[in-house]
C-alpha positions as CSV (number, residue, x, y, z in Angstrom):
1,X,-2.6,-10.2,21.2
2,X,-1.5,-6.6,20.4
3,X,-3.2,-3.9,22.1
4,X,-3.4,-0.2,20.7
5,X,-0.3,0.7,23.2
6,X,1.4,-1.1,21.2
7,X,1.2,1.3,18.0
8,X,2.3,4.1,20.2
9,X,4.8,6.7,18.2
10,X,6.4,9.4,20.3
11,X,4.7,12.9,19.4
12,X,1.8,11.4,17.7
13,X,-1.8,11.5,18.1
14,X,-4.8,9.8,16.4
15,X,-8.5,9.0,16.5
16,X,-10.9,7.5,14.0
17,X,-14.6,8.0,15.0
18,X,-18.0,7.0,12.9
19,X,-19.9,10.5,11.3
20,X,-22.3,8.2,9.1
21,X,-20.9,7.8,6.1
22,X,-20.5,4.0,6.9
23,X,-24.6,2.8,6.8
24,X,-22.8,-0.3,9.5
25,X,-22.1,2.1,12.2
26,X,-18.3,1.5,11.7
27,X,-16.0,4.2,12.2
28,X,-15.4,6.3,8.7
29,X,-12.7,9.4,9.6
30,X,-9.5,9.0,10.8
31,X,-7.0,11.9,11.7
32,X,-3.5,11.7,12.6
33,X,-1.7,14.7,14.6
34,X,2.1,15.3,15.0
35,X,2.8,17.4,18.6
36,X,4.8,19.7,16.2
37,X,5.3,20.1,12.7
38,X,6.6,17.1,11.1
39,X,9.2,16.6,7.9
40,X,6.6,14.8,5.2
41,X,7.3,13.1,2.0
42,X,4.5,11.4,-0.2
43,X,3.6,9.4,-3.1
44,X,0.5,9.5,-5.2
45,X,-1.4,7.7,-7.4
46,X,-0.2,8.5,-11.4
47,X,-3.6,7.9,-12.4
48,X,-5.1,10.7,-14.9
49,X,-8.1,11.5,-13.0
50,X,-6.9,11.9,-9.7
51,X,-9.1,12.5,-6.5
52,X,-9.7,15.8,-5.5
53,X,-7.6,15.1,-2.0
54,X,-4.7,14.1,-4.0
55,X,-4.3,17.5,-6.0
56,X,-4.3,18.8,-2.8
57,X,-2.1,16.7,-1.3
58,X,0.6,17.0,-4.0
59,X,0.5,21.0,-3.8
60,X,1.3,20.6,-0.3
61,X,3.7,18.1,0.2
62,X,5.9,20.5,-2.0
63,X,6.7,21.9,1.6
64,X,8.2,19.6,2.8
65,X,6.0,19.7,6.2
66,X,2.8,18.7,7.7
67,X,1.2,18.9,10.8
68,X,-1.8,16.4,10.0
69,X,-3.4,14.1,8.4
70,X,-7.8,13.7,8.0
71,X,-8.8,10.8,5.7
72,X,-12.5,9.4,5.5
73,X,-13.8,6.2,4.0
74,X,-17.2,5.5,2.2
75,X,-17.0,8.2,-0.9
76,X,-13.6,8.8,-2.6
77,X,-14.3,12.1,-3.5
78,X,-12.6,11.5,-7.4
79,X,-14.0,12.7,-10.4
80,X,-16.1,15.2,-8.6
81,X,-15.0,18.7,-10.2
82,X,-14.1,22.4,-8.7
83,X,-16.6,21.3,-6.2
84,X,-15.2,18.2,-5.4
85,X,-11.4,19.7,-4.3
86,X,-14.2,22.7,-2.4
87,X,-15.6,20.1,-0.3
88,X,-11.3,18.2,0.4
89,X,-10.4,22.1,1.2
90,X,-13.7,22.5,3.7
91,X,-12.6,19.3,5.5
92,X,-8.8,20.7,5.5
93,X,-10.1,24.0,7.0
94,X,-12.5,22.0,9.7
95,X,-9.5,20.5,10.9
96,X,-7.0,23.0,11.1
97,X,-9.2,25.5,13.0
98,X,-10.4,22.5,15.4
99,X,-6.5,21.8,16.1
100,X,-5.3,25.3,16.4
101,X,-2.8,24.6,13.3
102,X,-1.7,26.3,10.0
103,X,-4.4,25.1,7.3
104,X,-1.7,24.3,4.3
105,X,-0.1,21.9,7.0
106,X,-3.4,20.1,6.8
107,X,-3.1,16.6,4.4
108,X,-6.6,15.5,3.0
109,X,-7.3,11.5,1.8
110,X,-10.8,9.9,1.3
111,X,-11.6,6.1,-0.3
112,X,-14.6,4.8,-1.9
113,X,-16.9,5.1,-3.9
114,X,-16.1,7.0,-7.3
115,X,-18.1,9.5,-8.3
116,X,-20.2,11.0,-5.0
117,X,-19.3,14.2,-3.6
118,X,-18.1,14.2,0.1
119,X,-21.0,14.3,2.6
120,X,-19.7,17.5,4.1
121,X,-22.0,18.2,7.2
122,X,-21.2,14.9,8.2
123,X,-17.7,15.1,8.2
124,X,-16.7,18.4,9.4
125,X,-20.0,17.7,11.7
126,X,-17.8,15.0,13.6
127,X,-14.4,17.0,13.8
128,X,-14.6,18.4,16.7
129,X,-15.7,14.6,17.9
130,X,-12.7,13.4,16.2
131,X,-9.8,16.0,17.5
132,X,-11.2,15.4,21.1
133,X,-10.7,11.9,21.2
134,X,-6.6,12.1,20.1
135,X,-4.8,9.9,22.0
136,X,-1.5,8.2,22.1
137,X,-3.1,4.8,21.4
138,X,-5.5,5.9,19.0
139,X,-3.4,4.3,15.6
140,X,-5.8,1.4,15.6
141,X,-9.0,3.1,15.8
142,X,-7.3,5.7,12.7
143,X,-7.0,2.8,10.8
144,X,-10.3,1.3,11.5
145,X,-11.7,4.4,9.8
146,X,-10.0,4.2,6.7
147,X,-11.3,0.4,6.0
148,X,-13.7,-0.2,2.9
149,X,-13.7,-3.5,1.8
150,X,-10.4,-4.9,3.6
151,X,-11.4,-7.8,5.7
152,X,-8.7,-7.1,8.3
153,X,-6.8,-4.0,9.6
154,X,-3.2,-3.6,8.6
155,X,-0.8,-2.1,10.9
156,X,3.1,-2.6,11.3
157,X,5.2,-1.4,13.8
158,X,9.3,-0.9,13.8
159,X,12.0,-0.2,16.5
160,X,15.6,0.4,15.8
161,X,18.5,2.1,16.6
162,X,20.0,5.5,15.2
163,X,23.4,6.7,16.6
164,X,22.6,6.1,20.7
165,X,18.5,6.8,20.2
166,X,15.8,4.2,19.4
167,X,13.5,5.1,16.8
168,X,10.0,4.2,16.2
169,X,7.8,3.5,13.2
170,X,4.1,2.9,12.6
171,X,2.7,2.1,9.5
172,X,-1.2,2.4,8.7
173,X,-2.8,1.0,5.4
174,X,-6.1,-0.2,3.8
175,X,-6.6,-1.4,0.4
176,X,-8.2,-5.1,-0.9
177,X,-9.5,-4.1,-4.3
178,X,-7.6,-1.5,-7.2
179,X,-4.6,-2.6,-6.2
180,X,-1.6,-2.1,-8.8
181,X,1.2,-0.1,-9.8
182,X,1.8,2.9,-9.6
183,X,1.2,3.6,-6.8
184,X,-0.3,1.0,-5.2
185,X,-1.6,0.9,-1.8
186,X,-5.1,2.7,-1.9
187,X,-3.9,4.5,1.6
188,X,-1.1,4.4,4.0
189,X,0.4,6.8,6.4
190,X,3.7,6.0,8.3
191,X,4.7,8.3,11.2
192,X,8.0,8.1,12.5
193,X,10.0,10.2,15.4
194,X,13.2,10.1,13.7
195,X,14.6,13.0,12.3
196,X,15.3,12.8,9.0
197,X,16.3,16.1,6.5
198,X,13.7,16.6,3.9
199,X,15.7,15.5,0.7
200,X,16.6,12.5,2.5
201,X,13.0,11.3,3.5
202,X,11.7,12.1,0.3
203,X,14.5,9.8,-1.7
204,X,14.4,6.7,0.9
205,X,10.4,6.6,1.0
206,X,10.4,6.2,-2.9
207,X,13.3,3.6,-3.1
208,X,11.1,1.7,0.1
209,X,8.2,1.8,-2.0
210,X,9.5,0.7,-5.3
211,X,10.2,-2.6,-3.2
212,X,7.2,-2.8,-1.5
213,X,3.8,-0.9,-2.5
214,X,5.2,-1.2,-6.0
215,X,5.8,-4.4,-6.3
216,X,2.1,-6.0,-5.5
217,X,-1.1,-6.6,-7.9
218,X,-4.6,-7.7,-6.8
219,X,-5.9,-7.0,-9.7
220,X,-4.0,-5.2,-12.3
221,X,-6.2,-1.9,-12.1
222,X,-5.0,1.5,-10.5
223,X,-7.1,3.7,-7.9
224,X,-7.9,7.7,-8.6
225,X,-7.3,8.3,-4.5
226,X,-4.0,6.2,-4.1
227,X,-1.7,8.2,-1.6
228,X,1.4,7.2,0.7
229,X,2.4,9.5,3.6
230,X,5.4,9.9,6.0
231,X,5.6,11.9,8.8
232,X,8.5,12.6,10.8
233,X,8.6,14.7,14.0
234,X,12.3,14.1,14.6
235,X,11.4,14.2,18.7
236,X,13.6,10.7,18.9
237,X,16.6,13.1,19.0
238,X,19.0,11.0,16.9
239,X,21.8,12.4,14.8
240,X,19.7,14.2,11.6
241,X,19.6,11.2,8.9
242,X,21.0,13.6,5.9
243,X,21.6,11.7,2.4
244,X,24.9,10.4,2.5
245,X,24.7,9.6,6.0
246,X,26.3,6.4,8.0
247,X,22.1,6.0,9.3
248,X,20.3,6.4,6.1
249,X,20.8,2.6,5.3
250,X,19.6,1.8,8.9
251,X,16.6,3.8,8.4
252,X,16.1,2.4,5.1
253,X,16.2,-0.9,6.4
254,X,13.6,-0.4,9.2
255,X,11.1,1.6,6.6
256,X,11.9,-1.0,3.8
257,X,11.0,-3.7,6.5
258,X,7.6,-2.1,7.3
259,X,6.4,-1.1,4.3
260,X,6.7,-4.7,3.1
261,X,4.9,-6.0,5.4
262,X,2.0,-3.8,4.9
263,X,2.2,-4.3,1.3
264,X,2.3,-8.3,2.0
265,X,-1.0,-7.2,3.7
266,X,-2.6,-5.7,1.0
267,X,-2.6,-8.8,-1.2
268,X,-3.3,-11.1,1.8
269,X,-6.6,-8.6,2.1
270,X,-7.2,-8.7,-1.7
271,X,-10.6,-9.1,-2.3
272,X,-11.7,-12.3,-2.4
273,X,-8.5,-13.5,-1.9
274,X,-7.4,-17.5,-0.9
275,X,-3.7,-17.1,-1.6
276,X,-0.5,-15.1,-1.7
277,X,1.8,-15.3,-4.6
278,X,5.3,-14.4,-5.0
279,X,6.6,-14.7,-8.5
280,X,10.2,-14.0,-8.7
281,X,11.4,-13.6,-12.5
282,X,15.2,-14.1,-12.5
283,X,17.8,-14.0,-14.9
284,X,16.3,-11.4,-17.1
285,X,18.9,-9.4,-19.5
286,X,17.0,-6.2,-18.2
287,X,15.7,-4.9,-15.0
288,X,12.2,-4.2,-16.8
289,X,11.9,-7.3,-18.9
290,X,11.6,-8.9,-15.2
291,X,9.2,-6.2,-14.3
292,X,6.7,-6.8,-17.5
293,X,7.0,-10.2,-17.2
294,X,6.7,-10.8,-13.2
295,X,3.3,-8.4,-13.6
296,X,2.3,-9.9,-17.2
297,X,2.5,-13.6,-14.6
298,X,0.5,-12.1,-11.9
299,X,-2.3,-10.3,-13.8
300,X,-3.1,-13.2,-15.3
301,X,-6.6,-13.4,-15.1
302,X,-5.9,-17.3,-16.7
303,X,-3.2,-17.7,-14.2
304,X,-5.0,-16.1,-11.0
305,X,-8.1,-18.4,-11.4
306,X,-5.7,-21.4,-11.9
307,X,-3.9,-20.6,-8.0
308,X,-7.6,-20.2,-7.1
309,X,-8.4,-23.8,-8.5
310,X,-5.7,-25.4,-7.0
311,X,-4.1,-26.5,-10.3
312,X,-0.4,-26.0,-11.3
313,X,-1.0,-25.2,-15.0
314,X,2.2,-24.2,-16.2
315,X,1.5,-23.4,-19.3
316,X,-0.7,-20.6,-18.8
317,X,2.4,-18.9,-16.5
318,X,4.7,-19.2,-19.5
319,X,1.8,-18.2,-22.0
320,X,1.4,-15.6,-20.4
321,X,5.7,-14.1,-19.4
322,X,5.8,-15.1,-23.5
323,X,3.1,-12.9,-24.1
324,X,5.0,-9.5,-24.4
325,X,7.1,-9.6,-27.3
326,X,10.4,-10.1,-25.8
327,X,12.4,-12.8,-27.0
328,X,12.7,-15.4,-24.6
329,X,15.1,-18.6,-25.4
330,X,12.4,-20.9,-24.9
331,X,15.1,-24.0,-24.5
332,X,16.3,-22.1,-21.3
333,X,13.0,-20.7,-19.6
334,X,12.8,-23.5,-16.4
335,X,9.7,-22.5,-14.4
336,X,10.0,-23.8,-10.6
337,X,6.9,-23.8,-8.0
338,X,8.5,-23.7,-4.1
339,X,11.4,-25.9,-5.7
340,X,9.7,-28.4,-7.7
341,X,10.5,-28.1,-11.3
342,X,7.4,-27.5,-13.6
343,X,8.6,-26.4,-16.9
344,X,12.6,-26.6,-18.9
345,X,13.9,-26.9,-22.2
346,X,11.1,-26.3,-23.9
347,X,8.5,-28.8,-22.3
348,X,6.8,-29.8,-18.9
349,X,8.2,-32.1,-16.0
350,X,6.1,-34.7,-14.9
351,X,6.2,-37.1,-12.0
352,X,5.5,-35.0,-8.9
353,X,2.0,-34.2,-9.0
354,X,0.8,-35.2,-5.2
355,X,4.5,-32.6,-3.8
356,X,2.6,-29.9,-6.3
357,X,-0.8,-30.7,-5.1
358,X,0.2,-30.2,-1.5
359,X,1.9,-26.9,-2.6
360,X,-1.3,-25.7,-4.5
361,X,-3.3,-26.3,-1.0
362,X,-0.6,-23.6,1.0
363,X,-2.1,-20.1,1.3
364,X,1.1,-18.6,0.4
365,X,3.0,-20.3,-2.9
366,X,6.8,-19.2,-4.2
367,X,6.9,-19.4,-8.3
368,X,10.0,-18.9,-10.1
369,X,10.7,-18.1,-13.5
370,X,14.5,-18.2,-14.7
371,X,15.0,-16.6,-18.2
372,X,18.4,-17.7,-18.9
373,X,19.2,-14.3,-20.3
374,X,21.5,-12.4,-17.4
375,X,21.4,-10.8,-14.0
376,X,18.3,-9.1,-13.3
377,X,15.4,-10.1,-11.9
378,X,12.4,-8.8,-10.1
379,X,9.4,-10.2,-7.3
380,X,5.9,-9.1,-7.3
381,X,3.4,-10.6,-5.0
382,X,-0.1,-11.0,-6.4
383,X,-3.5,-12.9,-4.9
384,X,-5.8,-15.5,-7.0
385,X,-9.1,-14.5,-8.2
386,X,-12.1,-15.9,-6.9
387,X,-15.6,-15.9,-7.1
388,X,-15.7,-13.8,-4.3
389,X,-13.7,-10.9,-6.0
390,X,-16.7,-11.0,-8.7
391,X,-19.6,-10.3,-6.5
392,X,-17.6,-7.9,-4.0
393,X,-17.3,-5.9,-7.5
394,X,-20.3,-6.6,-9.0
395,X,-22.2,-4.8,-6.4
396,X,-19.6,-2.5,-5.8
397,X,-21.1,0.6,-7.6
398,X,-21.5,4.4,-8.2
């Protein structure tokens, strides 16, 4: 069993501590500190009405720098007007005076409910509570207080070499419900003592998340707050990572590696959710036919309740990849679950029902859908939808 020392990244601090926003006495603010100013890259939701945080946090990632992150749970502080960004600004301020740090180096997040302002005396109430209790081990207890609905926390942790120094990585995320591209993760905040230049961090955190956070669905609808930080202090003391660099591959490798897992997480966690699904179109004459018809498979609402019910109806998966418009050779389309056959020119295969029902029963299931059509192809992991994703939302309310 993991313990919180082992999350520990050199040069990093963090807390999460209950202020009451959270009616179960569960903790609801999270901060994470960098000893010293770190390089930072993000990626935010491309939703229209973005959180207040967000606006914020997209002003001030033009630096290029942070010093820390403060993120609360309960209210998501979106569509709340002039006073909503106010309120993300007062909780910036709270922080930076109770650390002793520049206020614009200061990154705000909040998740939850839609529509409430931020319960302000609360939050910057608890601040001095919060920055107190920084510790080295305190990841777990930062990711405990961004939690709404997730069922479990989600944490990933890397270790790898750069040049003669080890590097370390430590990934935080939370997200069950709202889950789809782009972005995709709800939160997450990696810190990292690698140093990395600026331009370099900013290019490999994209391309990581295009593989990763990008390339999940829960349920095919995009949050107002989503946001994905990276922090890195550069105390490992490696050789800079600088685009073009003999480690940028190594470093993409060990971020790639991480971010995966916490976006394998995210669907695991998706509300409600009984299974994983990875559906891997292939053979695809473009790379975004295999994107719109990997996500047109796994937002199935037909095909999602079918995973759920245990049946292997293939023809709602190729109702729905034929549902776009694109002209797929319907004589070459084979459709495979795990490796059994299901569907090829132009009609089902029968014969292997009980090796499918076994399949059906696994919580994780491979699909694979070969177009015939050329070289590209694309993997998205989705969830099934269950009866428990309809009343977690049902009474899910502003």
């Amino acid at each position: 069993m993991q313990t919180s020392d082992d999350y520990r990244v050199p040069g990093f601090l963090a807390n999460g501590i209950h202020t009451g926003i959270k009616t179960d006495g569960g903790r609801d603010l999270a901060l994470i500190y960098s000893a010293r100013p770190a390089t930072a890259a993000g990626v935010f939701t491309t939703n229209c009405f973005k959180a207040a945080p967000v606006l914020i946090d997209q002003e001030r990632i033009l630096s290029g720098m942070a010093h820390a992150v403060i993120a609360n749970s309960g209210v998501a502080n979106a569509a709340t007007g002039p006073e909503g960004v106010a309120d993300a600004l007062a909780v910036s301020r709270a922080a930076s005076a109770e650390l002793g740090i520049a206020d614009e180096t200061v990154l705000v997040a909040s998740t939850g409910v839609i529509g409430h302002r931020l319960p302000l005396r609360k939050i910057t109430g608890g601040v001095k509570k919060l920055v107190a209790g920084l510790h080295a081990g305190g990841i777990p207890d930062a990711e405990a207080g961004i939690m709404t609905t997730d069922r479990f926390p989600k944490i990933a942790y890397r270790k790898g070499g750069i040049g003669t120094k080890e590097v370390t990585l430590c990934g935080i995320a939370k997200g069950a419900g709202m889950i789809q591209p782009n972005m995709a993760t709800m939160l997450a905040f990696i810190m990292t003592d690698a140093a990395i230049a600026r331009d370099a961090l900013d290019r490999i955190f994209r391309r990581s998340i295009a593989g990763s956070f990008n390339a999940i669905s829960v349920d095919g609808c995009m949050s107002t707050n989503d946001t994905a930080v990276i922090l890195a202090n550069g105390l490992a003391g490696n050789p800079e990572i600088k685009r073009g660099s003999r480690y940028l591959g190594r470093f993409w490798e060990l971020l790639s590696d991480l971010l995966s897992e916490l976006a394998r997480a995210l669907v695991r966690d998706g509300e409600g959710a009984t299974k994983v699904i990875e559906i891997t179109v292939t053979e695809a004459k473009t790379h975004r036919d295999a994107q719109r018809i990997a996500y047109a498979v796994a937002n199935s609402n037909l095909v999602k309740t079918a995973f759920f019910g245990e049946d292997p109806n293939w023809g709602r998966i190729i109702s729905a990849a034929g549902s776009l418009g694109i002209d797929l050779p319907a004589d070459r389309v084979c459709l495979f679950l795990e490796d059994v056959p299901l569907f090829a020119v132009g009609k089902g295969i029968g014969g292997r029902e009980e090796e499918l029902s076994g399949i059906m029963k696994r919580p994780e299931i491979r699909m694979r859908l070969a177009l015939g059509m050329g070289c590209r192809s694309w993997t998205v992991c989705t969830s099934d939808l269950t009866f428990d994703y309809v009343k977690i939302n049902a009474h899910y309310h502003t």
